[in-house]
C-alpha positions in Angstrom: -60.8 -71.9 7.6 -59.9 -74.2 4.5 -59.2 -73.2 1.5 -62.5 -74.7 0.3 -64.6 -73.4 2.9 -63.7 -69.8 1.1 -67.2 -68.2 0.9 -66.0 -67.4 -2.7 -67.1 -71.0 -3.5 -70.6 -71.4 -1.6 -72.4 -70.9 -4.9 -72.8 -73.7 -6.5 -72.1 -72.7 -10.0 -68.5 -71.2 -9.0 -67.7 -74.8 -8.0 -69.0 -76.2 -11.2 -67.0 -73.7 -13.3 -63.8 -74.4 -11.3 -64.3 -78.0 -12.3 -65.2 -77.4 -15.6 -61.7 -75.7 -15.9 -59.8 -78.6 -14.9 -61.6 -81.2 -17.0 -60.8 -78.6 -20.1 -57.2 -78.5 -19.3 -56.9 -82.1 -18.8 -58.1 -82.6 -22.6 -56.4 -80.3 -23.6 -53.2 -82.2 -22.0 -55.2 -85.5 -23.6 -55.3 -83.7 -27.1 -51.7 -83.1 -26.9 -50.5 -86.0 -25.4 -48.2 -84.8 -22.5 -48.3 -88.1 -19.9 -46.8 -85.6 -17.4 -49.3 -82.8 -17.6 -52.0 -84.6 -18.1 -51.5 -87.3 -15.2 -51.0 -83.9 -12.6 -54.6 -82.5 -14.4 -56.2 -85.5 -14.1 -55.3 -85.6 -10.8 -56.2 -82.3 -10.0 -59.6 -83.1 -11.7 -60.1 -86.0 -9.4 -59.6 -84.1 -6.4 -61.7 -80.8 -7.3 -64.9 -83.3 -8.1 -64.1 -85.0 -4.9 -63.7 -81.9 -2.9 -66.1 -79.6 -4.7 -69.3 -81.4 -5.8 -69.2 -84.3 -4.0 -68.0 -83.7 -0.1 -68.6 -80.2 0.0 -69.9 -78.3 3.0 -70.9 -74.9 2.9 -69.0 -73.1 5.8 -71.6 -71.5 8.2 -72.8 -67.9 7.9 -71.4 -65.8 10.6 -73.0 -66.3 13.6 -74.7 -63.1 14.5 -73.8 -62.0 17.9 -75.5 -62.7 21.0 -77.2 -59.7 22.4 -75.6 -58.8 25.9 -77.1 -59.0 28.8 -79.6 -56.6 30.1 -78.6 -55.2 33.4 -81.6 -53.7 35.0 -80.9 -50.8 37.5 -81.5 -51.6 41.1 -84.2 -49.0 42.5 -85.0 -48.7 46.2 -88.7 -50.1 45.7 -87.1 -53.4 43.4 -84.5 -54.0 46.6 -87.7 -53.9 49.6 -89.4 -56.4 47.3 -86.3 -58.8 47.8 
């Protein structure tokens, strides 16, 4: 599992908030002027849009598991049938 297939971010607003994070601390970094900071933000930005909103997958549910076999027992009457 990715980091971004977390089921901590299959609702949609988590991924919204987590973006609206970066975007804050990248003006933030704007507002103060650090080239630096705000270049790795920005960046950061970039990619959480990319990876969040835009090519996001929602991992599958767990699969429930398939239900085992059912072994009838074997009865003298079932084996003169055969």
């Amino acid at each position: 599992m990715k980091d971004n297939e977390h089921p901590f971010f299959r609702p949609l607003w988590r991924r919204i908030a987590v973006v609206a994070l970066c975007v804050f601390w990248t003006a933030i970094e704007f507002y103060n002027g650090d080239q630096l900071w705000l270049t790795i933000t920005a960046g950061m930005t970039l990619y959480a849009v990319y990876v969040y909103l835009w090519a996001y997958r929602p991992p599958p549910l767990a699969a429930e598991p398939a239900p085992e076999s059912v072994v009838e027992p074997v009865t003298p009457a079932a084996k003169e049938k055969e």
